[in-house]
N, C-alpha and C positions, 0 to 999 in steps of 0.2 A: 580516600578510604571510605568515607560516609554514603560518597554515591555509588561506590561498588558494592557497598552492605545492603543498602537500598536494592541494589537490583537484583543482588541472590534472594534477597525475600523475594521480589516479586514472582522470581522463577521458583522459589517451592512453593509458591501459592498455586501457581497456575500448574505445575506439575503433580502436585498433590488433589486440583481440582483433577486432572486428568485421570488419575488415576482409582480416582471414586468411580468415574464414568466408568470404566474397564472392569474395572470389581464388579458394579453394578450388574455390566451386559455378562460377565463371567456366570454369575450366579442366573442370570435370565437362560442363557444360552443350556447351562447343565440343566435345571428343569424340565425345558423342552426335549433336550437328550433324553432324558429320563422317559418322557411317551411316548418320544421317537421309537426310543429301542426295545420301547415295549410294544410299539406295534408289529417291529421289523420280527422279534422273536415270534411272535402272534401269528404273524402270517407264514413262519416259513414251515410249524408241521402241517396245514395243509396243501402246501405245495410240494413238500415232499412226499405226502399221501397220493396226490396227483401222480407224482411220478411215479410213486410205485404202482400203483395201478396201471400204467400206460406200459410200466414195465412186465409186467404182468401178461397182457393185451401181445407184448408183442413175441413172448415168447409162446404166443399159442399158431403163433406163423400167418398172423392177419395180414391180408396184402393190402401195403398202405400206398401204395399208388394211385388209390380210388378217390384218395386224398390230396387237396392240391395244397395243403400245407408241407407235405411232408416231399413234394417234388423237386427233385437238382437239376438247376438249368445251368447250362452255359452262363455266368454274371456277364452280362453286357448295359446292365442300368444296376444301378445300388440304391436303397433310401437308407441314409444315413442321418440317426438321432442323438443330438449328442447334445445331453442334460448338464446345465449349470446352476446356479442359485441366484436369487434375484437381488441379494442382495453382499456385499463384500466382509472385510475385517475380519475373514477367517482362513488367515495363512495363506499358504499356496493352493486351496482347495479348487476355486476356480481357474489358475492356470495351469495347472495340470492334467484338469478334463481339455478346456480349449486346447493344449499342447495335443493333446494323445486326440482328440477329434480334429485336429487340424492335417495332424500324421495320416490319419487312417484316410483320410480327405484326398491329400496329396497323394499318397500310394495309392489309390484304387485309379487316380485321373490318369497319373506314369501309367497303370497298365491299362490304360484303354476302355477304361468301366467311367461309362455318365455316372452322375453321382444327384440324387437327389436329397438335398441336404436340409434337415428338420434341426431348431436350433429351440431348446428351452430354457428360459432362465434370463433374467436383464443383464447380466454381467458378460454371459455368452454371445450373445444377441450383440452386444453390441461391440464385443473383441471382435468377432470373425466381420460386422460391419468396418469397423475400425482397417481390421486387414484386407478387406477387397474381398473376403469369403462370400462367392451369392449364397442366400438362401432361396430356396422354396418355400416354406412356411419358419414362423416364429412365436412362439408360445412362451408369453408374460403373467399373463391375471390367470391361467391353467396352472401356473406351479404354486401349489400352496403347501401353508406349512403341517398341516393336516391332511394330507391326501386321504380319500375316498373310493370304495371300491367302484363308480360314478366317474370318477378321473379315470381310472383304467380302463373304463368301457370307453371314454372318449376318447383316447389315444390308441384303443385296441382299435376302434375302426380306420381310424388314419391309418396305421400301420399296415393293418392286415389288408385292408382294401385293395391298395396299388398292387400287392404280391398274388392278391387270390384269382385279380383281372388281369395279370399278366403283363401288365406296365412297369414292375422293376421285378430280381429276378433273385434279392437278396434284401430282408431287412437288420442292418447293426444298428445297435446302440452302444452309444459309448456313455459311462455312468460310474460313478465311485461305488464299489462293488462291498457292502459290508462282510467280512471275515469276522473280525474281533470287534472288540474296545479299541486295538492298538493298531490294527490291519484296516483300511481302509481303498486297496490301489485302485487306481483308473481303470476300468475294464472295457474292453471294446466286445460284446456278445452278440452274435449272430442270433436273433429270435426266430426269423425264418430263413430260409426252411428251415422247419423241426428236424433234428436229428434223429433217426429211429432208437428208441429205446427199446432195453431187450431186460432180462432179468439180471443176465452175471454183467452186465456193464450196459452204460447209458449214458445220458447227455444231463448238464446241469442248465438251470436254467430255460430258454427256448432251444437253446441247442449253441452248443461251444463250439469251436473249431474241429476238436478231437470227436469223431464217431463210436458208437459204441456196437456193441454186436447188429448184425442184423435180425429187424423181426420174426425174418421166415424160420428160424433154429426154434424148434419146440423145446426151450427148457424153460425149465419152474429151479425155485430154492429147494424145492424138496425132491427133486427128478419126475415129478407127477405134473401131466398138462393140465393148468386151470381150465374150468366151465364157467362160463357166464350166462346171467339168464336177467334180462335178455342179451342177444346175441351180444358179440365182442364186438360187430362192424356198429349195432344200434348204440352202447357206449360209448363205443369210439366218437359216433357223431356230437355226441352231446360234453364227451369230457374236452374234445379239443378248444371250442370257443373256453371253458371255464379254464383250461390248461395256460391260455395264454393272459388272460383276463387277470391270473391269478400272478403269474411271472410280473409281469408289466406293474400291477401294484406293488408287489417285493420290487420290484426297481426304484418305483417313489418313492418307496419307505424306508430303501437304503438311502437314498440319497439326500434326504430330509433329514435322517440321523446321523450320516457323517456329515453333511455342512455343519451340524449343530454340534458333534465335537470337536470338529477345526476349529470352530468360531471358540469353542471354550476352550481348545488349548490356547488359539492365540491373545483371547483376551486375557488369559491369565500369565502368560508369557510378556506380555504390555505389561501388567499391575506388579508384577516380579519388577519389568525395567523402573516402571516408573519409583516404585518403592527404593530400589537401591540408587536412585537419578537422586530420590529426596537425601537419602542418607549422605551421599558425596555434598549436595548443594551445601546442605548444613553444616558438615566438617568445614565448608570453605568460608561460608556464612560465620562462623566461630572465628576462626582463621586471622577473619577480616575484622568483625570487633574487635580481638584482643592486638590488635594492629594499632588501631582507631584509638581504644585505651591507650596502649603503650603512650602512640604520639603524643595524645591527650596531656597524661601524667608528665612528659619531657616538657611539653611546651610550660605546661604552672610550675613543676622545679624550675626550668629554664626563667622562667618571671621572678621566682621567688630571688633566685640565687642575683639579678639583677637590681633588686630591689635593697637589697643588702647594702 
């Protein structure tokens, strides 16, 4: 009984050390959520300004074919990005992107499409290594926990390059998509080609799957054609690099702030176990002394009553 009392101490020692730790990273993790999601808010009215603008642009019936962002090929090559976190302890958050960029992987190779696959993040980088996934490129010390609008110009050129030259024909990213606090899913978004945007509908993002009206339809919100000065094609030139420059950083800045509320629900999910691991240990922990007593008290009556 003594050595089994012995060893429940030791076990709510070390499970009570454990669960400092997890309190600890809980409280670190909600912090950083906190300027996480205060960047992700931050940036997303002027991407939606963006978009209204382009929506705008395109209900004046600009022909954007002149555009080789905005051009549909045949996909016969894909470059495929698919963002993880560098580092783990935050739930399913990195097997859920691998899963869902592993899919989108596998589907595009069944129908016949190369795939040129961009992998971000340590934990991704070295699943899809683990499973035999090639990559073409892998970007570790790029994912930081503070992205910079500096990081999106470095990833805008990687991205938009191969597409602009004609070397793939489609770029997806796959990237945990912020909605809410509570909403966070896996999303796979097509960045190029841009989808045309028009006034009564349009594409979120660089362009989703779903298309929205075409450019060439002259409508406005208010049934009146906008004027631009200068012209809509000179705009146009200048809002497309910031259009995407701007998307691509709303990507890191979701993805920075949902790793960091997985990581806070599940460390506090851990400090939950650990705290009621303590509570069971010590019910047992009691259990066992008043055992050890018990014995204790029978074995001195048992002497006394011999002694007699």
């Amino acid at each position: 009984m003594a050595e089994q009392a012995k060893v429940i101490r030791k076990r709510i020692k070390s499970v009570s050390s454990t669960k400092k730790i997890t309190k600890t990273m809980e409280m670190v993790a909600g912090a950083k959520l906190r300027v996480a999601q205060q960047r992700v808010q931050s940036s997303g009215p002027y991407l939606d300004n963006l978009r209204g603008l382009m929506r705008e642009i395109g209900a004046c019936g600009v022909d954007v074919t002149r555009w080789p962002h905005f051009e549909t090929r045949e996909v016969k090559r894909s470059l495929l990005w698919i963002i993880t976190a560098n580092r783990g302890l935050c739930g399913a958050f990195n097997t859920n992107l691998i899963r869902l960029g592993k899919k989108t992987y596998e589907q595009k190779i069944a129908g016949g499409i190369e795939v040129d696959l961009h992998a971000s993040g340590r934990k991704g980088v070295a699943a899809l290594r683990y499973q035999g996934v090639p990559t073409v490129a892998t970007y570790i010390d790029e994912m930081k926990d503070r992205p910079e609008p500096s990081d999106a110009d470095f990833f805008q050129k990687i991205l938009t390059e191969p597409f602009l030259n004609g070397d793939v024909d489609e770029v997806v990213v796959v990237y945990p998509h912020w909605i809410n606090s509570a909403r966070q899913p896996p999303t796979a978004l097509r960045l190029l080609p841009i989808a045309p945007e028009s006034e009564t509908g349009g594409t979120e993002g660089g362009g989703k799957q779903t298309d929205g009206d075409a450019p060439g339809q002259k409508r406005s919100a208010h049934g009146v054609t906008p004027l631009f000065e200068p012209s809509a094609e000179e705009i146009l030139d200048r809002l497309l690099p910031l259009y995407l420059r701007q998307t691509i950083y709303s990507i890191l800045a979701e993805a920075v702030a949902s790793e960091q509320f997985a990581r806070r629900v599940a460390m506090k999910l851990a400090t939950d176990n650990a705290e009621e691991m303590v509570t069971n240990l010590t019910r047992d922990y009691n259990k066992a002394r008043q055992a050890q007593i018990t014995k204790e008290l029978a074995e001195i009556i048992g002497g006394a009553e011999a002694l007699k």
